[in-house]
LOKOLKE-417140 format. One record per residue (C-alpha): residue number from 0; residue in three letters; z, y, x. Coordinates in nm, 4 decimals, padded with zeros to 6 digits. Layout:
BEGIN
NUM ala Z Y X
...
***
This chain:
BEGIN
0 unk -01.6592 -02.9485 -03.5178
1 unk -01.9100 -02.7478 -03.7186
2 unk -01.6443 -02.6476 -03.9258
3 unk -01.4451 -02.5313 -03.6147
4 unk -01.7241 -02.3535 -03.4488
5 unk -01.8243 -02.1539 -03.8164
6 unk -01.4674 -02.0183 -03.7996
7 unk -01.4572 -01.9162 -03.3981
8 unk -01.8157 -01.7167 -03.4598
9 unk -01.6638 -01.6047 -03.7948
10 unk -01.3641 -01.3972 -03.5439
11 unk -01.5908 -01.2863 -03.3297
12 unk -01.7981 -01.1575 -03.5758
13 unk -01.5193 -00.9588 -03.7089
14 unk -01.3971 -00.8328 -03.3428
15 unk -01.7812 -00.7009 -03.2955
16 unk -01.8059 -00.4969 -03.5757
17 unk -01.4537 -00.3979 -03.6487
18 unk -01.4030 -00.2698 -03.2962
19 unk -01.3321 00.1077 -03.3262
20 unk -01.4876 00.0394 -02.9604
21 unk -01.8747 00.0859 -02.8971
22 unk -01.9715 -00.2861 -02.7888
23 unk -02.3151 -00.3321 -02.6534
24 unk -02.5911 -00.5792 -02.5004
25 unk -02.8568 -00.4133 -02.3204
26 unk -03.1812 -00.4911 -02.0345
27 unk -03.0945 -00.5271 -01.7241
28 unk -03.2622 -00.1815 -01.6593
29 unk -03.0485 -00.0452 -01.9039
30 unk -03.3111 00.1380 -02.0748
31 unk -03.3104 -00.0456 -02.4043
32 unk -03.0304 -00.1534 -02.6532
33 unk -03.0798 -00.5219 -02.7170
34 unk -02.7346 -00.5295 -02.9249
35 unk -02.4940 -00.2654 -03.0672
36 unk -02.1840 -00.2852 -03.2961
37 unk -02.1447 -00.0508 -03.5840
38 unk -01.8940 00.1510 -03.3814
39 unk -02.1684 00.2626 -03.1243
40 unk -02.3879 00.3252 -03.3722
41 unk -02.1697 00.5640 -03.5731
42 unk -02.0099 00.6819 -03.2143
43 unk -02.4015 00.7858 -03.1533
44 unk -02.5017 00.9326 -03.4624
45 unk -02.7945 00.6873 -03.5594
46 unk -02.8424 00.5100 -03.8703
47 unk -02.8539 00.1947 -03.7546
48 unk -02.8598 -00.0606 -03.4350
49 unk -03.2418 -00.1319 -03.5484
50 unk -03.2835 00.2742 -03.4983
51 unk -03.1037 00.2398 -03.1240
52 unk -03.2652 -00.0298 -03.0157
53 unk -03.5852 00.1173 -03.0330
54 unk -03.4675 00.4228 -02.8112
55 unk -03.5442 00.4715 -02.4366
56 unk -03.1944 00.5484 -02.3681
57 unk -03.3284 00.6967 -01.9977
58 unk -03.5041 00.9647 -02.1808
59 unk -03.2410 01.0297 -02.4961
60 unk -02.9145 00.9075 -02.3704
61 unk -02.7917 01.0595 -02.0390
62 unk -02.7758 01.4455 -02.0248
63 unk -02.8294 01.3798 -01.6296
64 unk -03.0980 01.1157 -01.4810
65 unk -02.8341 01.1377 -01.1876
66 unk -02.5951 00.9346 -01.4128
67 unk -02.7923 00.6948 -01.5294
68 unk -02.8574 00.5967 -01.1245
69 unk -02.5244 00.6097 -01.0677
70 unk -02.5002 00.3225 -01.3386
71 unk -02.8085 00.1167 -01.2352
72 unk -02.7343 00.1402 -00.8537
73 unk -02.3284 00.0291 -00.9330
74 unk -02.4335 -00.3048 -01.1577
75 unk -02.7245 -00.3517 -00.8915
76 unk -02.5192 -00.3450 -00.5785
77 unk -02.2063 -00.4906 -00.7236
78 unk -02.2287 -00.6530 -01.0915
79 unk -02.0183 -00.3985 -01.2433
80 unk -01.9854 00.0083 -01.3796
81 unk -01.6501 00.1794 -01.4609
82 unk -01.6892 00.5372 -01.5351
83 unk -01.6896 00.8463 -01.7725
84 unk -02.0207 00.9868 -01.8574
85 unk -02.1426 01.2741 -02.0539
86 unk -02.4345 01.1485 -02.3283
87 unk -02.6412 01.3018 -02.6152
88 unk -02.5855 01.1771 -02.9781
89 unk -02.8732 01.1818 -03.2049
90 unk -02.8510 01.6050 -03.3624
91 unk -02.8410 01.6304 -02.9378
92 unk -02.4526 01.7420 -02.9260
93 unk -02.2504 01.6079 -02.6226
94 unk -02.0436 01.3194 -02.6137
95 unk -01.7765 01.1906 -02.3611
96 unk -01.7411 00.8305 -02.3032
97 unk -01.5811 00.5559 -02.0915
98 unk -01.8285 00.2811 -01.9825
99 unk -01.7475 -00.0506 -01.8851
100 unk -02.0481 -00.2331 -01.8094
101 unk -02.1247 -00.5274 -01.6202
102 unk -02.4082 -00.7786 -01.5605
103 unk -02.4713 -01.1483 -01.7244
104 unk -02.6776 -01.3947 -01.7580
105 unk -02.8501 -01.4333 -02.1474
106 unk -02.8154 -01.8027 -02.1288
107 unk -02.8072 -02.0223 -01.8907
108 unk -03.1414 -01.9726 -01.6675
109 unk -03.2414 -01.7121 -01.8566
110 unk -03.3019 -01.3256 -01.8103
111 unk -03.0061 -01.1165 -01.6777
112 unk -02.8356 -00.8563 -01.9188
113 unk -02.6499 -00.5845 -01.9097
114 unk -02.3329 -00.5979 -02.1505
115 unk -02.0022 -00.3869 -02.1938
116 unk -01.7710 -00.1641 -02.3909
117 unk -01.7897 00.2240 -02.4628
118 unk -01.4696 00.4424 -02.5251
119 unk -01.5326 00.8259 -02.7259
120 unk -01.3841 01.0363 -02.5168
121 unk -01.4642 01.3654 -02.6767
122 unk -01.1290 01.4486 -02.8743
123 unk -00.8783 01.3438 -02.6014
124 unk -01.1456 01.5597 -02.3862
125 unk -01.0899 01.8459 -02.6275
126 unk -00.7074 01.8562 -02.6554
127 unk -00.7267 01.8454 -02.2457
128 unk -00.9308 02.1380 -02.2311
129 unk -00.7554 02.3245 -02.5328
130 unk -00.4163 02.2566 -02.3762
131 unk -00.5174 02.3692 -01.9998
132 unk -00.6464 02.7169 -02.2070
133 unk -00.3375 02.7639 -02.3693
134 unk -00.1564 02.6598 -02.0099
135 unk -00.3739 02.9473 -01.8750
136 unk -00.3100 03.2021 -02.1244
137 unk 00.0964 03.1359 -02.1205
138 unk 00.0030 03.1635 -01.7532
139 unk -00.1753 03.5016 -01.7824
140 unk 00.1075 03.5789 -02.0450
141 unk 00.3950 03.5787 -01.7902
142 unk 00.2434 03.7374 -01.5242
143 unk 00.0987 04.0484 -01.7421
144 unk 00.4367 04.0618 -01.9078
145 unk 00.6305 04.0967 -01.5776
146 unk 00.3691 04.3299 -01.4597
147 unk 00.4407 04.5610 -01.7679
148 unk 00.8182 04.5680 -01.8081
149 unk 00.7591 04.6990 -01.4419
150 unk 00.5122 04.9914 -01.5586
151 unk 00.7254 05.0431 -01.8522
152 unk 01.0393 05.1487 -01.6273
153 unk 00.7531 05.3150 -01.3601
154 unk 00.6111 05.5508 -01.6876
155 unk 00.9220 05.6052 -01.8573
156 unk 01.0446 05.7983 -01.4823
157 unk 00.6664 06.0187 -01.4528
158 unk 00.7069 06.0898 -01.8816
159 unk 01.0711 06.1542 -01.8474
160 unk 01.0455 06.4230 -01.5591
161 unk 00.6973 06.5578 -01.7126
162 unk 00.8489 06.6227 -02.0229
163 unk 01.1709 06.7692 -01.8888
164 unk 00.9496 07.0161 -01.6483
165 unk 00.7442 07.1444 -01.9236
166 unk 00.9418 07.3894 -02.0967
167 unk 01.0768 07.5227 -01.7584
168 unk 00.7136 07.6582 -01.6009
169 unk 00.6187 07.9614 -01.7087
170 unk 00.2407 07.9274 -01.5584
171 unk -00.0169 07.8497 -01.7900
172 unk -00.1915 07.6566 -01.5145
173 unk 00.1189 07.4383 -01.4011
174 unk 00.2143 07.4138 -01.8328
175 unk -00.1736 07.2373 -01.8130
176 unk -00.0954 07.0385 -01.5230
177 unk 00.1861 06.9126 -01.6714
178 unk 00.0950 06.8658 -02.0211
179 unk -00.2461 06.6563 -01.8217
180 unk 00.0764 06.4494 -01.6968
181 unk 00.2304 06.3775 -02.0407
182 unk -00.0941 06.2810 -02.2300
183 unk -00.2234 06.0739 -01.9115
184 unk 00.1415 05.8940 -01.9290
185 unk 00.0700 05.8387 -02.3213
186 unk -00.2763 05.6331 -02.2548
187 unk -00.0274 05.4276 -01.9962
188 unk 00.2115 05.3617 -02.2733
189 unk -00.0743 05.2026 -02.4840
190 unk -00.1877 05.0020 -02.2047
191 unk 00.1590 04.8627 -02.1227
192 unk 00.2017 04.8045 -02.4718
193 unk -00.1246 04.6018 -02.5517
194 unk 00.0031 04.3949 -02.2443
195 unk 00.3767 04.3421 -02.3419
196 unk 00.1661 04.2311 -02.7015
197 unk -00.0017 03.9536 -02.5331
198 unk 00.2795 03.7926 -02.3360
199 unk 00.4610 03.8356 -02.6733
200 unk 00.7020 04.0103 -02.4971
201 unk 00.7178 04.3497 -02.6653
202 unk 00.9498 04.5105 -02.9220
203 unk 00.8779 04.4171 -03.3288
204 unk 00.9997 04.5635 -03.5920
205 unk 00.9037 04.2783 -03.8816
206 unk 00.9713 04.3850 -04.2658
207 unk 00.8578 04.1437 -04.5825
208 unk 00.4938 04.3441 -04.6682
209 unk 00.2734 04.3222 -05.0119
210 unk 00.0019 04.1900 -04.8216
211 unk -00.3041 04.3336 -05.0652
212 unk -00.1301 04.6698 -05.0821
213 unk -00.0569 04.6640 -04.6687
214 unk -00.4602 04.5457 -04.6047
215 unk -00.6177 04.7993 -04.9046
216 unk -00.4196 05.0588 -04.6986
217 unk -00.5402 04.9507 -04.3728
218 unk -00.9090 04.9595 -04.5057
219 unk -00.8946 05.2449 -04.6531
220 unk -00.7633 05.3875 -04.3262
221 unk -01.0509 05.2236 -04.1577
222 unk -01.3412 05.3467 -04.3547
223 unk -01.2745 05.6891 -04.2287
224 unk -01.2330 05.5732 -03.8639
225 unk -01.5359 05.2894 -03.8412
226 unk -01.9163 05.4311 -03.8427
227 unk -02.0956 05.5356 -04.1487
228 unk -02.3471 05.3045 -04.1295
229 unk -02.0808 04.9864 -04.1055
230 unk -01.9973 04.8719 -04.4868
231 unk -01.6238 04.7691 -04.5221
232 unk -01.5311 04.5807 -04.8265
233 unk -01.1722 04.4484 -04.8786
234 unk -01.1106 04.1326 -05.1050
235 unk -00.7803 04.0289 -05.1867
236 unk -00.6767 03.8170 -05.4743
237 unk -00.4315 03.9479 -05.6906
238 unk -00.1441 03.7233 -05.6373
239 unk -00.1694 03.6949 -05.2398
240 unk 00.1766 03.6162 -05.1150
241 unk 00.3858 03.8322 -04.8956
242 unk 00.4000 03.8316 -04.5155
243 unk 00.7197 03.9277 -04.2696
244 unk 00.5343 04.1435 -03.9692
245 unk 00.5450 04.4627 -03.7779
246 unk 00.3496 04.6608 -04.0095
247 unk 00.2725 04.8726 -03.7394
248 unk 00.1665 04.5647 -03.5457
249 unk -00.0138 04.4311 -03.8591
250 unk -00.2484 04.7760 -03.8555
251 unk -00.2848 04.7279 -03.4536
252 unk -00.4104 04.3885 -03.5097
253 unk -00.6860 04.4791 -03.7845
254 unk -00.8028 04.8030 -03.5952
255 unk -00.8969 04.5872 -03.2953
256 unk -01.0731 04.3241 -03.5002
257 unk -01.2483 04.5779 -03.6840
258 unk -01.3466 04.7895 -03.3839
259 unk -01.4587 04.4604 -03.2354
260 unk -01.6656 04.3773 -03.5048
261 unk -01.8093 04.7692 -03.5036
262 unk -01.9263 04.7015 -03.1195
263 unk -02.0910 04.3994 -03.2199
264 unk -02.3345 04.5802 -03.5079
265 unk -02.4714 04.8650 -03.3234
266 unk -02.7291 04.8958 -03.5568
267 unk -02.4619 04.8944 -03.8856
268 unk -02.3865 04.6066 -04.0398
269 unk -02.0874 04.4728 -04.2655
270 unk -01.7168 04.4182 -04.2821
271 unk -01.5300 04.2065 -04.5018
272 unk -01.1699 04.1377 -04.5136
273 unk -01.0343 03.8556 -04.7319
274 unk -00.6781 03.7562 -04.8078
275 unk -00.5439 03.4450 -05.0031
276 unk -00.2854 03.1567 -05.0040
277 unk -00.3234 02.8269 -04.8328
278 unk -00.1286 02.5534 -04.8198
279 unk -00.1975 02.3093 -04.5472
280 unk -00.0298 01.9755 -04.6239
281 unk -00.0439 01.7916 -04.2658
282 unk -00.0928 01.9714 -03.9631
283 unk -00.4408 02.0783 -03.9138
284 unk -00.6857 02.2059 -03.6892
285 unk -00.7247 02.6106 -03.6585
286 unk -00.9682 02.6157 -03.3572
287 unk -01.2374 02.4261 -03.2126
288 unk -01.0377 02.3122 -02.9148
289 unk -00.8283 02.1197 -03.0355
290 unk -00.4992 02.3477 -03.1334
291 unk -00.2984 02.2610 -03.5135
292 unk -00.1070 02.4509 -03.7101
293 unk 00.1931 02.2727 -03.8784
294 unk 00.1971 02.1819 -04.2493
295 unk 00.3374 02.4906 -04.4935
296 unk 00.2507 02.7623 -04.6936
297 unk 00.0317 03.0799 -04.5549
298 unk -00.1833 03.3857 -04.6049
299 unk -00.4458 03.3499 -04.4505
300 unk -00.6233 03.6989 -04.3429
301 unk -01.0238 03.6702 -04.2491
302 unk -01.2280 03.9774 -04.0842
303 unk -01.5822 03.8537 -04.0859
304 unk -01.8740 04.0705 -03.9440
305 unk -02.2403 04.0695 -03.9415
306 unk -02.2768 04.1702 -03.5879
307 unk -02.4292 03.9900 -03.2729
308 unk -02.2058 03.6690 -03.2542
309 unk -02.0659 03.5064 -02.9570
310 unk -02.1876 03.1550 -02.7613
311 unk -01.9357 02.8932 -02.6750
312 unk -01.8586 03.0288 -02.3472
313 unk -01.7712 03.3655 -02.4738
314 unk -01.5380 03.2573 -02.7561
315 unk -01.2706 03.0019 -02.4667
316 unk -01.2739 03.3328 -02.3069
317 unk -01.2538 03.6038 -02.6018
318 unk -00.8313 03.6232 -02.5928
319 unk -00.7902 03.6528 -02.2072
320 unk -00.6997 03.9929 -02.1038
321 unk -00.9310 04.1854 -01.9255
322 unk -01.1825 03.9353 -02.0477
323 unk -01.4844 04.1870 -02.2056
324 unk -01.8682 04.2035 -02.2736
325 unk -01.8686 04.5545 -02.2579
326 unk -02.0354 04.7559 -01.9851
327 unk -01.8005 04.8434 -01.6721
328 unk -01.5748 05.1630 -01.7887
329 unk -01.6365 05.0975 -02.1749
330 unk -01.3137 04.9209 -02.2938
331 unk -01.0420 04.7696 -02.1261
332 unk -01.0399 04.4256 -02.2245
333 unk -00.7149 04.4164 -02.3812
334 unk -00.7680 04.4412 -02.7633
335 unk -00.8511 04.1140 -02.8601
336 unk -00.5586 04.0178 -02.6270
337 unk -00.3077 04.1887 -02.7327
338 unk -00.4258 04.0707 -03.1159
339 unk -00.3290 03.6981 -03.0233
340 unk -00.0054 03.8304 -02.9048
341 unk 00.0854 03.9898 -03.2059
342 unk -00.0010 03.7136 -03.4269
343 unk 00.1454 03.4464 -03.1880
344 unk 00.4773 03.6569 -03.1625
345 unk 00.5076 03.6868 -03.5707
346 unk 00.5027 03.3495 -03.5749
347 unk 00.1128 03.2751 -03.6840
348 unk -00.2058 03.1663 -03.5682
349 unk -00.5623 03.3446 -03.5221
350 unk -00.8858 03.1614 -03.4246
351 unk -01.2214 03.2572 -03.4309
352 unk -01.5753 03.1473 -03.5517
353 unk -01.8888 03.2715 -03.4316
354 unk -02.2453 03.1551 -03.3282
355 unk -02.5009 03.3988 -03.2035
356 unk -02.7108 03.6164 -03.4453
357 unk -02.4729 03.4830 -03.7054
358 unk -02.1723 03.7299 -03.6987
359 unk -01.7939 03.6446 -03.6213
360 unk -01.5005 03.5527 -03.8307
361 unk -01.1740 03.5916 -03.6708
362 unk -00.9093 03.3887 -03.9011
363 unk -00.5350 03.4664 -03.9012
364 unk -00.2505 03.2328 -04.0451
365 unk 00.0637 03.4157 -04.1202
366 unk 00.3777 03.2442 -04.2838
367 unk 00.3881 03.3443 -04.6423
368 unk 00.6874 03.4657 -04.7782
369 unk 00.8478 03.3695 -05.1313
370 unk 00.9825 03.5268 -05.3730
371 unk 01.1059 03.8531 -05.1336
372 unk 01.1274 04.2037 -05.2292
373 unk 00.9167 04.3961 -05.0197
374 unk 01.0563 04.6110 -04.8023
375 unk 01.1103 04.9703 -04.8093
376 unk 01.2101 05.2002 -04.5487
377 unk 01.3610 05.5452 -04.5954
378 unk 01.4502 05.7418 -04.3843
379 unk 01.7068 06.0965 -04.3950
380 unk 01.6692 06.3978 -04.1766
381 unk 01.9645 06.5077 -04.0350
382 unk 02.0375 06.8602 -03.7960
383 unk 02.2675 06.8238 -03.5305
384 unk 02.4753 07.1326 -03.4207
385 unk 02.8929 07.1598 -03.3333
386 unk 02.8366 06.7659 -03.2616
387 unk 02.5588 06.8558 -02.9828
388 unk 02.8513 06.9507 -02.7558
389 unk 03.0563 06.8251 -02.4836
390 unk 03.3046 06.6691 -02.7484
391 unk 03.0857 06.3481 -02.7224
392 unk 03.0963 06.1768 -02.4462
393 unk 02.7792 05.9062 -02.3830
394 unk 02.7741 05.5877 -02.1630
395 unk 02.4675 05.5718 -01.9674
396 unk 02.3965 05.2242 -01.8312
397 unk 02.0076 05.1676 -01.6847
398 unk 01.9887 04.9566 -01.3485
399 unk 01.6698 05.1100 -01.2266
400 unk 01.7669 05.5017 -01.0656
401 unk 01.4781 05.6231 -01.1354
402 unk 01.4546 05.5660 -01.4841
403 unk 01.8380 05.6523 -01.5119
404 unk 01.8643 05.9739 -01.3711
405 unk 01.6197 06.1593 -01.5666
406 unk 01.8039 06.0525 -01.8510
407 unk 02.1436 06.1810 -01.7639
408 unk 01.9900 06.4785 -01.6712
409 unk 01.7973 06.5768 -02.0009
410 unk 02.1150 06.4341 -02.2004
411 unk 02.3609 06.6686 -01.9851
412 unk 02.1278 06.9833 -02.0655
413 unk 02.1316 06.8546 -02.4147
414 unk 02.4584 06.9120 -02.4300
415 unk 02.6120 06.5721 -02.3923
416 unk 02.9281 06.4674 -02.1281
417 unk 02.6940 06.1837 -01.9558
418 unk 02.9069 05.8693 -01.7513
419 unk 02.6710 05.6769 -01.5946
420 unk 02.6410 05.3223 -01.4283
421 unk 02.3828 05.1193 -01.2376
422 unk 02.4605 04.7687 -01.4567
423 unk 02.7354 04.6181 -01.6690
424 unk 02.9987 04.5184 -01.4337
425 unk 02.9959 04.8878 -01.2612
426 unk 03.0560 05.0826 -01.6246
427 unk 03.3276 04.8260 -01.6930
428 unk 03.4610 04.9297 -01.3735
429 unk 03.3977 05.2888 -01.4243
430 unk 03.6018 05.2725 -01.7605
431 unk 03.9312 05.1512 -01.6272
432 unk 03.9956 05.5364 -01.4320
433 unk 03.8628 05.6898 -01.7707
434 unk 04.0870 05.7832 -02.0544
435 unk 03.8184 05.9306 -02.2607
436 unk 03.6319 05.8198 -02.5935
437 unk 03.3341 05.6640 -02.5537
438 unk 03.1277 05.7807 -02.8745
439 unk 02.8299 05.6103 -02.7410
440 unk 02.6874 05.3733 -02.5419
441 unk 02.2890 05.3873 -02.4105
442 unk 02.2436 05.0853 -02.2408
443 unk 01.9244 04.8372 -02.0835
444 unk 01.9584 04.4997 -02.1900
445 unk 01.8510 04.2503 -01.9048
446 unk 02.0757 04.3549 -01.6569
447 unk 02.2259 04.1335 -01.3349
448 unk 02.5896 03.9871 -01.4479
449 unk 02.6804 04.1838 -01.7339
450 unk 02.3971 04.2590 -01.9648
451 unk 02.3599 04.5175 -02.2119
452 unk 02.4708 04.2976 -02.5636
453 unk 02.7596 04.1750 -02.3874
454 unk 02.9093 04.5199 -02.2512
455 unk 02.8971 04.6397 -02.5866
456 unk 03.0374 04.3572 -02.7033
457 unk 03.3447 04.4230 -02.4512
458 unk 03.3055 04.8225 -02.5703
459 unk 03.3317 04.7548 -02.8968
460 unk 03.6832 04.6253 -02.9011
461 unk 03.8112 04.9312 -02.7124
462 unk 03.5925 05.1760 -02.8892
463 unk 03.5100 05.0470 -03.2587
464 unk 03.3567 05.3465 -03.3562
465 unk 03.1113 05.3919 -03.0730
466 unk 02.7805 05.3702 -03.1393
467 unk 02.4652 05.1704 -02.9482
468 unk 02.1298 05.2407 -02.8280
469 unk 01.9659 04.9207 -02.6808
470 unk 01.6513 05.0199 -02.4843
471 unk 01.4045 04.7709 -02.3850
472 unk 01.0532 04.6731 -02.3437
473 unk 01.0758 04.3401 -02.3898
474 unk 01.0591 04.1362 -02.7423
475 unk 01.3805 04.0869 -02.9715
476 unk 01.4352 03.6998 -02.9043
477 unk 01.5387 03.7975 -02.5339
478 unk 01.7648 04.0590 -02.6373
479 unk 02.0911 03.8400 -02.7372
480 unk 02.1261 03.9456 -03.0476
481 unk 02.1490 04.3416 -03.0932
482 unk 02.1159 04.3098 -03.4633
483 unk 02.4625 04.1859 -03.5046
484 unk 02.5981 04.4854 -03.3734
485 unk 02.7435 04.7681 -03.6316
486 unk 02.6001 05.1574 -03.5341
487 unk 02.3194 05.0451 -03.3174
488 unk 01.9227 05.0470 -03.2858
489 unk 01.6631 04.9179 -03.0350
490 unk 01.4936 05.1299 -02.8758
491 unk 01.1094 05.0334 -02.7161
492 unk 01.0161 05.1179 -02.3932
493 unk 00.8620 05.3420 -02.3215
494 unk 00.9999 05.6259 -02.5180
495 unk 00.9901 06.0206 -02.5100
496 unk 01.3229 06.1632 -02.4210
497 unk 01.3003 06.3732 -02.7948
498 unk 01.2578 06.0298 -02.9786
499 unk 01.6204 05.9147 -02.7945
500 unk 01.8057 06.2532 -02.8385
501 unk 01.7277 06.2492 -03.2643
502 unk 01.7606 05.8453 -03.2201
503 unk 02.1610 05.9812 -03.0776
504 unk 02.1686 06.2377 -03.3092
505 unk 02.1085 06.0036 -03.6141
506 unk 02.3535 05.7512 -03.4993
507 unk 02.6362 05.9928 -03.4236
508 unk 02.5883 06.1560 -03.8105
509 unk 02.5158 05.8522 -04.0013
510 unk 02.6342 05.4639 -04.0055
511 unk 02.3480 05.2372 -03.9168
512 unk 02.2850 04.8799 -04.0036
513 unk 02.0500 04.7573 -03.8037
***
């Protein structure tokens, strides 16, 4: 029997402190810790159950006396307490837990106790609130994507006419009025842009970049835009891999961390920008919410500042757009924004570090690239002049009129023979009472039942030699594929009406692999 009972307290021993579950004996006022396993010590942040159990845990332990009545008043009325709670751990950060606490006797006739089990809470807590942020952003996302392919075809019809009106007034005064109608269209553009980069949902160009020679270049591009008084300092090691990204997108993304970090010093300050390998072997955290990054090789990009800092509050909120700290009319809210986007859409990850008075590091993970060339673009001017004629004849396909009809226009006084349709289906149909070459083909891409990859597609059987100008505002992945396609080039929404008459002109004079 002794022997017996030895080995039964011997297992519970074991469960007690080898429970990754806070276990617990308490008074029946549940103000003092009678009994606690090693897993509610550690779960608390105390040194030992000898250090808890001389604790008021009324005073130390709930973050509201509210609680704490809740818990009493339950066990009084009824024996029992099932409920999440919100308590401090020893350095006084908060900690989620799941209580299960009920009433018992100590021994027979003796003094009631409270006893139960405690569940940590806080990193299932975490990954709930990091997921319903990301939830909310994709949320966000779609909606300010839709609203911008919308403003996209909406500025491209006010630019188009403005630009084809210019060179016809001959008043100074209605030249100004018109030229006030381009460069207001051209702060639109940005703004639709910066949106269409947060929904992920705009154009990219990516090509394999050094990535010391792409962020000296930035820098030194920086020091002559950033305030005197602001110290930039760039420091990349020497054998910091290459990257695959819109180097265009890749400048876009530092000038809005570094104007960021410019706001945040008004008094001067300094910037540092650091590049180097990392390889993460398991996925790991990136963020304090919660979010991982999967196992591989990066470069890892840091912009660090000595500015202001942000609280907790400010940095769940810092990548919304529209979300700013700035005075009303100083900023739109869309830099920081439209900086997740880009990263997100090249296929990386950015998080950010900050506590107030302490500066901000904003950290970016971008896919390193092995042993690739890095990519050079060239580029050959070309005149156009018996080609400009009537000789070629150019498919027009756009499914918003508005946007359409300018178009035609400024390619018919360009010289062009213009056939135009409102989608797919209707140039197909347009084609069968034309005998005509078609030397090229400008065409949307999301269009209603035939869209624009898969008329050219069709085209392209009938007319191998045509050539193809894609237009679109939205990203590449939703395009079907345009790169497989001989003679032909994306081009962004919005656009100027110049940029697609030498984007023609170089197609129709040149073979293009795109």
């Amino acid at each position: 029997m002794p022997k017996t009972r030895k080995l039964s307290e011997a297992k519970f021993r074991s469960l007690f402190e080898n429970s990754p579950y806070g276990i617990f004996q308490s008074s029946a006022n549940g103000d003092r810790l009678l009994i606690a396993n090693p897993a509610l010590v550690r779960m608390l942040g105390y040194e030992s159950s000898e250090e808890l159990a001389r604790l008021r845990l009324s005073k130390l332990l709930y973050t509201r006396p509210s609680d704490r009545s809740l818990v009493i008043h339950s066990i009084a009325s009824s024996g029992r307490f099932e409920g999440d709670l919100e308590w401090k751990r020893k350095d006084g950060s908060l900690i989620s837990v799941h209580l299960i606490a009920q009433l018992v006797p100590e021994i027979p006739g003796g003094d009631k106790l409270i006893e139960g089990t405690i569940e940590d809470l806080t990193a299932k807590r975490t990954l709930e609130q990091h997921l319903q942020r990301v939830q909310h952003l994709d949320s966000i996302g779609g909606l300010a994507g839709g609203m911008a392919h919308e403003l996209n075809n909406l500025h491209m019809v006010i630019s188009s006419y403005a630009e084809m009106l210019l060179p016809e007034l001959q008043s100074a005064t209605q030249k100004r009025k018109a030229d006030a109608i381009l460069h207001a269209s051209r702060r639109a553009s940005t703004l639709i842009h910066q949106l269409l980069a947060f929904s992920r949902k705009q154009t990219l160009t990516p090509q394999v970049l050094d990535t010391t020679r792409a962020l000296n270049e930035i820098t030194a591009m920086l020091r002559g835009t950033i305030r005197e008084n602001i110290s930039i300092d760039c420091r990349c090691e020497m054998e910091v891999g290459n990257v695959r990204v819109d180097p265009l997108q890749l400048q876009e993304v530092l000038v809005n961390l570094a104007t960021n970090a410019a706001d945040a010093m008004p008094h001067g300050g300094k910037l540092v920008i650091t590049a180097e390998n990392a390889t993460l072997t398991s996925d790991e955290p990136v963020g304090n919410q919660g979010a991982k990054i999967a196992a591989g090789e990066y470069v890892v990009i840091k912009v660090s500042d000595t500015g202001l800092g942000m609280d907790q509050a400010t940095q769940a909120r810092v990548f919304e757009p529209f979300f700013t700290t700035k005075p009303v009319g100083e900023g739109t809210g869309l830099g920081l924004s439209s900086t997740y986007g880009i990263v997100k859409q090249s296929g990386g990850w950015i998080k950010v570090e900050s506590k107030p008075g302490q500066g901000t590091t904003f950290t970016i993970y971008l896919p390193l690239i092995e042993n690739a060339l890095t990519s050079r673009a060239s580029s050959a001017q070309h005149t156009m002049s018996a080609q400009r004629s009537s000789a070629v004849t150019v498919l027009l396909v756009e499914d918003e009129a508005g946007l359409r009809e300018p178009v035609r226009d400024y390619l018919t006084k360009e010289g062009y023979r213009v056939l135009d349709a409102a989608n797919g289906a209707d140039a197909l149909q347009l084609l069968e009472s034309q005998s005509s070459r078609i030397d090229a083909l400008i065409t949307d891409v999301i269009m209603p039942q035939v869209n624009g990859p898969e008329l050219a597609r069709r085209l392209k059987a009938r007319f191998p030699e045509m050539k193809v100008i894609f237009m679109s505002g939205y990203a590449e992945d939703k395009l079907g594929g345009p790169e497989s396609f001989r003679d032909s080039v994306l081009l962004k929404k919005p656009f100027a009406l110049r940029a697609l008459r030498a984007k023609l002109q170089e197609l129709l004079l040149s073979t293009l692999t795109i």
